[in-house]
LOTORNU-694068 format. One line per 8 residues: number of its first residue (from 0); their letters; for each residue x, y, z of C-alpha. Coordinates in Angstrom, 3 decimals, padded with zeros to 6 digits, always signed. Each point is the difference from the previous one (the first is absolute). Last residue first. Example, Ala and Ser with C-alpha at 12.3 -4.5 7.8 and 13.67 -1.06 7.14 Angstrom:
2
1	sa	+013.670:-001.060:+007.140 | -001.370:-003.440:+000.660
***
This chain:
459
458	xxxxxxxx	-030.132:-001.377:+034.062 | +001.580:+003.055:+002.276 | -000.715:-002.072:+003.207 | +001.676:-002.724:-001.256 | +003.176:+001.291:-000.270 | -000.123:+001.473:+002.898 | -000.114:-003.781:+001.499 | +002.662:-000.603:-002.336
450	xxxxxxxx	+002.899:+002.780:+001.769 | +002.181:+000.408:-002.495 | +003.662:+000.090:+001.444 | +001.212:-003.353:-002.188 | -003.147:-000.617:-002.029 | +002.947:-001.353:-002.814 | +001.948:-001.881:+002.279 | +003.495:+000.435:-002.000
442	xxxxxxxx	+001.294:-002.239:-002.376 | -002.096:-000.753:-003.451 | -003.354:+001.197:+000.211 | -002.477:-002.209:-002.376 | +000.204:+002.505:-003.135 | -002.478:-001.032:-003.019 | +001.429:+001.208:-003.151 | -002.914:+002.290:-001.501
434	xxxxxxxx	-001.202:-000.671:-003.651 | -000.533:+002.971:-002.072 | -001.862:-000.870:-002.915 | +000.028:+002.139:-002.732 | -000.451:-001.874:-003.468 | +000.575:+000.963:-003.357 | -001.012:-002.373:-002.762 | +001.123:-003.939:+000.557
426	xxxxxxxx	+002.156:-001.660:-002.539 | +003.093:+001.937:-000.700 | +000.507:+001.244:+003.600 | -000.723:-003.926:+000.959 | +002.827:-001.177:-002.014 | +002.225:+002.977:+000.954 | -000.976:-000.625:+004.094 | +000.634:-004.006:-000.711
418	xxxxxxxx	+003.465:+000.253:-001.096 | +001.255:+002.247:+002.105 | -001.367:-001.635:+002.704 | +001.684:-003.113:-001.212 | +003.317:+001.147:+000.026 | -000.077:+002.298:+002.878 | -000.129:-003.482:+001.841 | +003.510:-000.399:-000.627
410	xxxxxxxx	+001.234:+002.283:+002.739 | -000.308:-002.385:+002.363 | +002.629:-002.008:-001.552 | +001.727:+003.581:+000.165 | -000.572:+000.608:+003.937 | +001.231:-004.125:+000.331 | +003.784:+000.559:-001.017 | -000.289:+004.046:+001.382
402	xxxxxxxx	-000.301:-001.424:+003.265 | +003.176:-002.004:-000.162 | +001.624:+002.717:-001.691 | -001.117:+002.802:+002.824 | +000.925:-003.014:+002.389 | +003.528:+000.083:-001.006 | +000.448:+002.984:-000.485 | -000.908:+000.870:+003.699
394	xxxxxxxx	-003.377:+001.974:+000.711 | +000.273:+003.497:+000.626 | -003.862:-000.413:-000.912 | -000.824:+002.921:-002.737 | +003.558:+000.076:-001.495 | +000.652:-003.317:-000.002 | -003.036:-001.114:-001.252 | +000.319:+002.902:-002.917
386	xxxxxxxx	+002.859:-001.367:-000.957 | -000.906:-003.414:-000.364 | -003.036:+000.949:-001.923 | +002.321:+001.971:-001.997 | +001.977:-002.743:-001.024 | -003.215:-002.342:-000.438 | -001.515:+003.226:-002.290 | +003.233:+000.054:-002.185
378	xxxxxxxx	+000.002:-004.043:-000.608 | -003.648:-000.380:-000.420 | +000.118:+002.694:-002.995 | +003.075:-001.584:-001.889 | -001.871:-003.126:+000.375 | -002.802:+001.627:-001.365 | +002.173:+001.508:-002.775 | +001.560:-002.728:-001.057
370	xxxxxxxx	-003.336:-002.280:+000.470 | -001.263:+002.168:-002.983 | +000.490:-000.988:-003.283 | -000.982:-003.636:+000.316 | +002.207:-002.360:-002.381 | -001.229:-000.337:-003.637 | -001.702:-002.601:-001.574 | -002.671:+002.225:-001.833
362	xxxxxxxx	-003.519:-000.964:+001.633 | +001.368:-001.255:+003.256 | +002.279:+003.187:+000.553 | -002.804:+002.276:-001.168 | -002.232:-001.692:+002.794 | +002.262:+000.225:+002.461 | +000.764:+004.083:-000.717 | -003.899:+000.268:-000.314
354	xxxxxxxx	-000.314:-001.408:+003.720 | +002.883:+001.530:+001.317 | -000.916:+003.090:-001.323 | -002.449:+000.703:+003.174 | +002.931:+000.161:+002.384 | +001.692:+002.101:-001.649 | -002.771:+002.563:-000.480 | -000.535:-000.009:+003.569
346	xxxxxxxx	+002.652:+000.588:+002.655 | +003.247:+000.630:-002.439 | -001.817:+001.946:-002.398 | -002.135:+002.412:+002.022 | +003.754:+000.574:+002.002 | +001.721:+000.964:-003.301 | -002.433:+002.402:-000.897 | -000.324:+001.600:+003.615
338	xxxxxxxx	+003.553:+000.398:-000.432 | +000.395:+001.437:-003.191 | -003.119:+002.386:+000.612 | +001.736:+001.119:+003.420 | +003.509:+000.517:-001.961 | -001.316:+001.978:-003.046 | -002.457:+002.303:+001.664 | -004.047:-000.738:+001.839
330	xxxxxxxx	-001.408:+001.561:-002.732 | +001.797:-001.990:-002.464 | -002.835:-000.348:-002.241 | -000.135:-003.592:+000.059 | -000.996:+000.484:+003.752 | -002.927:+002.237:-000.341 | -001.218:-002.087:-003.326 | +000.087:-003.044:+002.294
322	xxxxxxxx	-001.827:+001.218:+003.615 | -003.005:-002.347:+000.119 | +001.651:-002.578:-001.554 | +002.941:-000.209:+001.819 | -001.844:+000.821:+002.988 | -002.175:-003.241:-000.548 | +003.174:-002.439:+000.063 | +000.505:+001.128:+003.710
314	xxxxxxxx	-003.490:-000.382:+001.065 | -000.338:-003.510:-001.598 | +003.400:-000.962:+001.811 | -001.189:+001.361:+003.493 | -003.503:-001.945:-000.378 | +001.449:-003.044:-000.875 | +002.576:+000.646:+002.311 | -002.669:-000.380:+002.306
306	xxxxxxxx	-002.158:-002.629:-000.937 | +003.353:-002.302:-000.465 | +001.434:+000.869:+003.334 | -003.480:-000.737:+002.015 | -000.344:-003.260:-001.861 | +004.200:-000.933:+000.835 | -001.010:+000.626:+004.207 | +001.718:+002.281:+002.105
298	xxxxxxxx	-000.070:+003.231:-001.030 | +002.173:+002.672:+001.056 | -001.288:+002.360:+003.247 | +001.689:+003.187:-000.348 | +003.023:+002.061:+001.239 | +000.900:+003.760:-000.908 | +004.199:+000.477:+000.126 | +001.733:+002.645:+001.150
290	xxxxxxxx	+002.760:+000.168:-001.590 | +000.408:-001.631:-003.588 | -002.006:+003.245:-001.070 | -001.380:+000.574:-003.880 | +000.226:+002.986:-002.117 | -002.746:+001.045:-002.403 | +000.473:+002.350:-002.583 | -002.657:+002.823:-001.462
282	xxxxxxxx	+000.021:+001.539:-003.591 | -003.595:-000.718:-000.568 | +000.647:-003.580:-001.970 | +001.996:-001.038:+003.276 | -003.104:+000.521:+001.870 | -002.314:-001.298:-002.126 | +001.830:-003.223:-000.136 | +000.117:-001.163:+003.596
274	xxxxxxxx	-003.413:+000.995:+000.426 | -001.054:-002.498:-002.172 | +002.125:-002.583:+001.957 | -000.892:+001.495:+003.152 | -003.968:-000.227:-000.795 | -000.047:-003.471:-001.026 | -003.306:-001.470:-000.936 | -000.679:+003.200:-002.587
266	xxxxxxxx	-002.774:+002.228:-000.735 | -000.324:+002.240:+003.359 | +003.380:+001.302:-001.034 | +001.528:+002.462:+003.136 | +000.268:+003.377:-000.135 | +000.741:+001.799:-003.287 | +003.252:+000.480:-000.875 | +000.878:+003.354:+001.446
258	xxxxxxxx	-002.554:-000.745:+002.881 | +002.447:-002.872:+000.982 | +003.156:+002.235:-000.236 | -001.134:+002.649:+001.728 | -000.710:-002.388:+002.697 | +003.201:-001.559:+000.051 | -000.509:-003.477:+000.132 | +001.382:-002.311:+002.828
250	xxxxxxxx	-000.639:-004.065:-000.287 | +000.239:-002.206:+002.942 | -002.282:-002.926:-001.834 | -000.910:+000.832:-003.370 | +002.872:-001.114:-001.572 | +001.188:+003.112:-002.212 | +002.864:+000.183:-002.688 | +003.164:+001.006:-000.539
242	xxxxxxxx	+000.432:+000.586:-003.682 | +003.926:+000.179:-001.596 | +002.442:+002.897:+000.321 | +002.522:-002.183:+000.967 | -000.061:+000.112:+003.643 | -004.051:-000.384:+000.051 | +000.515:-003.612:-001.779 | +002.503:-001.138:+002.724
234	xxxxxxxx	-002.381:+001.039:+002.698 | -002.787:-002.140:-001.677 | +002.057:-002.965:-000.620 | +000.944:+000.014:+003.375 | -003.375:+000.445:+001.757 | -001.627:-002.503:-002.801 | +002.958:-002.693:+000.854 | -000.553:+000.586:+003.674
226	xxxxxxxx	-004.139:-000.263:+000.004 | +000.710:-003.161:-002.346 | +001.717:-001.839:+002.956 | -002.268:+000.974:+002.491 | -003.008:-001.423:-002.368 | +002.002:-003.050:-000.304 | +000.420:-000.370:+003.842 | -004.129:+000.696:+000.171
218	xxxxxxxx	-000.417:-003.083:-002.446 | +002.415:-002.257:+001.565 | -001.290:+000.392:+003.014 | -000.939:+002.219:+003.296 | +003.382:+001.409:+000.403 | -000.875:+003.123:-002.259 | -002.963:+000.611:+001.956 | +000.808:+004.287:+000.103
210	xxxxxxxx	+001.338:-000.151:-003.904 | +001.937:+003.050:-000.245 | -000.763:+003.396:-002.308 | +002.576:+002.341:-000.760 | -001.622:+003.304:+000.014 | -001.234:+001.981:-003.169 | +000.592:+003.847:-000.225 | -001.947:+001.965:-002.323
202	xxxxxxxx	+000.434:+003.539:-001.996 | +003.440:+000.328:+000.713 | +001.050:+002.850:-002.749 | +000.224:+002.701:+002.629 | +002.443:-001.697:+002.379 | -000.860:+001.100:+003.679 | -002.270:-002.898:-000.133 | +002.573:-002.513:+000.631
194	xxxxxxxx	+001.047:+001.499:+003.486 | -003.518:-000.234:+001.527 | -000.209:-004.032:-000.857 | +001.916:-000.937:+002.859 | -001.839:+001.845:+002.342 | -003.318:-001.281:-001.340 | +001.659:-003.518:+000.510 | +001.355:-000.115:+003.574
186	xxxxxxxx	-002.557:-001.468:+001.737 | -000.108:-003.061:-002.128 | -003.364:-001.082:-002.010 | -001.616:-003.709:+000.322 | -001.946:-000.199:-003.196 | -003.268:-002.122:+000.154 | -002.916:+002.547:-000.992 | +002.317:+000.817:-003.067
178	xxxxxxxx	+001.759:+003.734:+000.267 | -000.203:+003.261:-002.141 | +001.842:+003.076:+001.522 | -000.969:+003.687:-001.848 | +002.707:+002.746:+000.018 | -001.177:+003.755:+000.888 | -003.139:-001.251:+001.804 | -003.006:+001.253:+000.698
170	xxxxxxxx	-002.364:-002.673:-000.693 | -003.721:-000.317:-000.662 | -000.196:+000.512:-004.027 | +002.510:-002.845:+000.200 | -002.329:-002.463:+001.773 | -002.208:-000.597:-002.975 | +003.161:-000.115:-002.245 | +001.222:-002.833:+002.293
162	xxxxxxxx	-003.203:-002.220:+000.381 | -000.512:+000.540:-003.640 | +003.530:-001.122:-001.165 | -000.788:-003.197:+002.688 | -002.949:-001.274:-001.916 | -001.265:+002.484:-002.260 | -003.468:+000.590:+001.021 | -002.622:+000.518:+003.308
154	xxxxxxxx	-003.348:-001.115:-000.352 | +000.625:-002.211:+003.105 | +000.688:+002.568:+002.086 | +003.332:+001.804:+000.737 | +001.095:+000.791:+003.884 | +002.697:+002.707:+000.423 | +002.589:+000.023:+003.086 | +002.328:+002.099:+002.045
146	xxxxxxxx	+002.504:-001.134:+002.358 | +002.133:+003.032:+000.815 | -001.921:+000.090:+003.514 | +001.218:-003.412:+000.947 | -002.004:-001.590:+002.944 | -003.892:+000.640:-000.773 | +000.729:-000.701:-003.920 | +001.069:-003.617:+000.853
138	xxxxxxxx	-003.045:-001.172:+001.257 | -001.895:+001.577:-002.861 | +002.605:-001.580:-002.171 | -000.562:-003.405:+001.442 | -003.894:+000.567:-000.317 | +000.271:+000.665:-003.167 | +002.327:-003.191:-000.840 | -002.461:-002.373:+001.361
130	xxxxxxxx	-000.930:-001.812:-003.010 | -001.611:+001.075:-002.914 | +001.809:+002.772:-001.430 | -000.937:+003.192:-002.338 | +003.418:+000.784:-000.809 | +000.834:+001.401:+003.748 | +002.413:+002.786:-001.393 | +002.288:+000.316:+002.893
122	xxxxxxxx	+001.876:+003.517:-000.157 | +003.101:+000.777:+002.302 | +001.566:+003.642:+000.592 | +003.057:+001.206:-000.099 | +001.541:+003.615:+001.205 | -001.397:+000.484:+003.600 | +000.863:-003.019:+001.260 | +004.022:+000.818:-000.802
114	xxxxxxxx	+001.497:-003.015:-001.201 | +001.086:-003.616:+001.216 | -002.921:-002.040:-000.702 | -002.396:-000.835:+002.802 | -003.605:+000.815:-002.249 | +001.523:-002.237:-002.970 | +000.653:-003.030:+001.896 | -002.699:-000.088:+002.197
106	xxxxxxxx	-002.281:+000.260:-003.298 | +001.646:-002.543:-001.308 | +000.065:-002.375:+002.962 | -004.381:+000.605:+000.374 | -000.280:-000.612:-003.997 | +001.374:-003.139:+000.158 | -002.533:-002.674:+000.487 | -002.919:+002.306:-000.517
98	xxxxxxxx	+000.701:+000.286:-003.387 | -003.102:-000.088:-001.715 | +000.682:+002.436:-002.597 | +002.517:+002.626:+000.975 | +001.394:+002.651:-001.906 | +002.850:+001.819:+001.523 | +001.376:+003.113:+000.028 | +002.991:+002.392:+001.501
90	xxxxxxxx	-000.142:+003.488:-000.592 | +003.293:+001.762:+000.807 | +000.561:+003.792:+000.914 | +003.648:+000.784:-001.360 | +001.860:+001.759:+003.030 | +000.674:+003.937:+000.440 | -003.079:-000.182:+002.480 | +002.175:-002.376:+002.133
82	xxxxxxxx	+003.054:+002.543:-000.581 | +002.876:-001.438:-001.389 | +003.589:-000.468:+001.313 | -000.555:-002.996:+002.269 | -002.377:-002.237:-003.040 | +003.084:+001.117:-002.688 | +002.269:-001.518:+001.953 | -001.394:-003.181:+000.886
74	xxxxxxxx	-000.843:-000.810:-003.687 | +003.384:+001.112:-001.570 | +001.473:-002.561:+002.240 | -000.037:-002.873:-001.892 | -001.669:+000.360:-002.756 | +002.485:+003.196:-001.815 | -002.550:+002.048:-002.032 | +001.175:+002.438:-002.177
66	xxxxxxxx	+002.135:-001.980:-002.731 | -003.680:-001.970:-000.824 | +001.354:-001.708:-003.047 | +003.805:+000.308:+000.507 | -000.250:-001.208:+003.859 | -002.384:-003.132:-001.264 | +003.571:-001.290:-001.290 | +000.173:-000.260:-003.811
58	xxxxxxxx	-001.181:-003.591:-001.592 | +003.124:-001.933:-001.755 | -002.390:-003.126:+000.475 | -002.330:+001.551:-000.780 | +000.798:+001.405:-003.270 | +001.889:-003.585:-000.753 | -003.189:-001.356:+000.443 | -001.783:+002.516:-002.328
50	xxxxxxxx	+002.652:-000.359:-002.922 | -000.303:-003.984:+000.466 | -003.824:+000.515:-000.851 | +000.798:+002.381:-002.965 | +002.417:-002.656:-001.295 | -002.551:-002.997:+000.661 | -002.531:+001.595:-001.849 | +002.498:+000.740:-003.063
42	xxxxxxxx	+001.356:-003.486:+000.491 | -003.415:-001.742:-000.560 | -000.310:+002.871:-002.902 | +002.974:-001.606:-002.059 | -001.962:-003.456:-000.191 | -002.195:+001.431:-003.033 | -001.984:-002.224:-001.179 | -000.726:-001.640:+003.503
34	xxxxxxxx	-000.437:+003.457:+001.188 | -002.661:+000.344:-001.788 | -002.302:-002.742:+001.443 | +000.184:+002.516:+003.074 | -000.499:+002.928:-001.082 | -003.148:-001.458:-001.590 | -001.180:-001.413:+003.239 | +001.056:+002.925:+002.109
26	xxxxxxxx	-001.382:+002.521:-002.542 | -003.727:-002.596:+000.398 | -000.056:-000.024:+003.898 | +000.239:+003.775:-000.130 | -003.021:+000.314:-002.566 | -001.645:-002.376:+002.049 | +000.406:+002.111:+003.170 | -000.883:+003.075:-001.582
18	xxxxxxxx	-003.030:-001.524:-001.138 | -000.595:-001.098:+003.808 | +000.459:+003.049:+001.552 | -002.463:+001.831:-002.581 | -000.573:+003.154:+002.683 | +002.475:+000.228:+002.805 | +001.403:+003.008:-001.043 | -004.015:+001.402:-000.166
10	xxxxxxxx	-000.319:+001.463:+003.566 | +003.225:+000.655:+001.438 | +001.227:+001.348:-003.153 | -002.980:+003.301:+000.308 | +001.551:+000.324:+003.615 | +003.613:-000.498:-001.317 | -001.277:+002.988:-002.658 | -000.605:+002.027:+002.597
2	xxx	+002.930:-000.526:+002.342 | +002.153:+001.495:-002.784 | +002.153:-002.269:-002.037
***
């Protein structure tokens, strides 16, 4: 697909969400009432699912996928034998809407990272805000030349895909950076990153995201705990051939590659997600970093976590929609369809034929088809959960399991927000409403170096 027509998608693949939705909801239903007539196809789904663990579990090492790059030292060497003008130019953006909290660490962050000054840059788009994050910026703009910034007005559209293809026209980057307001970024990461896109066919690198607050409660532990199942899962996926995908925060696209699909979508919630897929339909993989990693502020209260996984799930299920004739056409190749089948499957059509799979086993005596295969599903993700703890932490086995005990009761909430984002897709036409998660500044002093009285003469 040519970035044309992804323009011309861009615009109407959202059109007649909700239809689509129904007509979703309805296969599942039927699907599901048939496989109580027919309780070979319970073990047919459970047989392609048990093909894709033992896949992963049997996953190649990351030296077979990317044979060029070796991460430990490859990184180092290639920074003393090159030229600074030799090296990719990086653009690294951020939207802000009132985020005065965290704005000033960010920005820090990014303007003292490890690389030649002369070959990044840093772009705050101030979403039209109402606190005092202008006058932050301003503040910061007189101390870090990089630091460059864009105001929008109030007229201004598309939510955080606007705010980034506004800025995009402005950059002069080879590779484009995209960070939350709140991310706490490591010296060491455009370094790290140089190596990976040597390799032609990387069209995106996500980094493993950690949960800043994790110690806060038992909502920000989960969080940390999910964060490390995702990572793993993800990196596990990319080994065989599967989709990596795109978190938003600490995110690396190739420029060529994000013109060759057609910028970012200004009609979704979820612009990684729906990124995610247009890249792999244009011929483009993502890779993902364990090392380093980008940190954010989790959540801390159970109303927060519901409105926004709401939001993530809803964007998630929409790029199905959006993008279903491109993926049933194989465009994306056997083994990335496959996967990206299988994982639609397991985190949302599953759960929503619980409810006709009940109902069917009421109505004709039969036992439920499908706690099997959930079961079989819990049992695979706590394993890598585990995995991934240990892996992300260094923690002992014995508090990766411990941890990975209450990360999967956490878990559980997926359940209903599953549940409620199909019902409501079904119900309510198409909606965009992108709802900001508040940041209150986690860790650091967040003013820490601003001087407020400056502040306050730029208001």
């Amino acid at each position: 697909m040519h970035e044309t027509d992804f323009r011309s998608s861009l615009q109407t693949g959202g059109d007649r969400r909700r239809l689509k939705t129904i007509i979703v909801m309805s296969i599942v239903y039927g699907l599901t009432f048939g496989m109580h007539f027919a309780p070979w196809s319970r073990w047919l789904l459970l047989g392609l699912f048990s093909i894709q663990a033992l896949r992963l579990i049997f996953a190649p090492p990351l030296s077979a996928i990317l044979p060029e790059v070796n991460f430990k030292n490859e990184s180092e060497n290639y920074l003393d034998q090159t030229s600074a003008q030799d090296l990719p130019f990086f653009s690294l953006l951020a939207s802000a809407k009132n985020e005065e909290a965290v704005i000033g660490n960010l920005v820090k962050n990014l303007c003292q990272i490890d690389y030649p000054s002369d070959r990044f840059e840093v772009w705050i788009v101030d979403d039209n805000s109402s606190d005092r994050t202008s006058e932050v910026l301003a503040s910061l703009k007189q101390k870090y030349p990089q630091l460059k910034t864009l105001r929008r007005g109030e007229e201004a559209q598309g939510g955080k895909s606007g705010a980034l293809n506004q800025v995009l026209a402005l950059t002069k980057g080879d590779i484009i950076g995209v960070f939350d307001a709140d991310a706490q970024v490591p010296a060491d990461v455009l370094q790290s990153l140089v190596p990976v896109f040597q390799q032609p066919k990387i069209g995106a690198v996500q980094l493993r995201k950690a949960i800043a607050n994790a110690s806060e409660n038992w909502w920000t532990s989960g969080q940390s705990a999910e964060m490390a199942l995702d990572w793993c899962l993800q990196d596990l996926r990319i080994r065989v051939g599967g989709v990596g995908e795109l978190r938003g925060n600490g995110q690396f696209v190739r420029l060529a590659a994000l013109k060759d699909c057609g910028g970012w979508n200004e009609q979704t919630i979820t612009d990684d997600l729906d990124l995610t897929i247009r890249l792999h339909l244009c011929q483009w993989d993502i890779a993902c970093l364990n090392s380093p990693a980008v940190q954010e502020e989790g959540v801390v209260t159970a109303k927060q976590l519901w409105h926004q996984r709401n939001r993530w799930a809803e964007g998630g299920f929409q790029r199905y929609l959006d993008y279903w004739s491109q993926l049933l056409s194989g465009r994306m190749g056997f083994l990335k369809t496959f996967d990206a089948s299988l994982f639609y499957i397991n985190q949302y059509l599953l759960t929503v034929a619980f409810i006709p799979d009940t109902i069917a086993a009421i109505v004709l005596r039969h036992n439920p088809m499908l706690p099997a295969i959930a079961g079989f599903s819990l049992a695979l993700s706590s394993v890598t959960m585990a995995f991934g703890l240990r892996r992300s932490y260094q923690m002992s086995w014995r508090s990766a399991i411990w941890q990975t005990t209450t990360g999967m009761i956490y878990m559980l909430h997926w359940i209903p927000v599953i549940a409620s984002v199909t019902l409501r897709m079904c119900i309510l036409p198409k909606r965009l409403k992108w709802v900001k998660t508040q940041h209150q500044g986690a860790g650091d002093t967040i003013l820490e170096d601003i001087d407020l009285q400056e502040i306050e003469t730029h208001a």
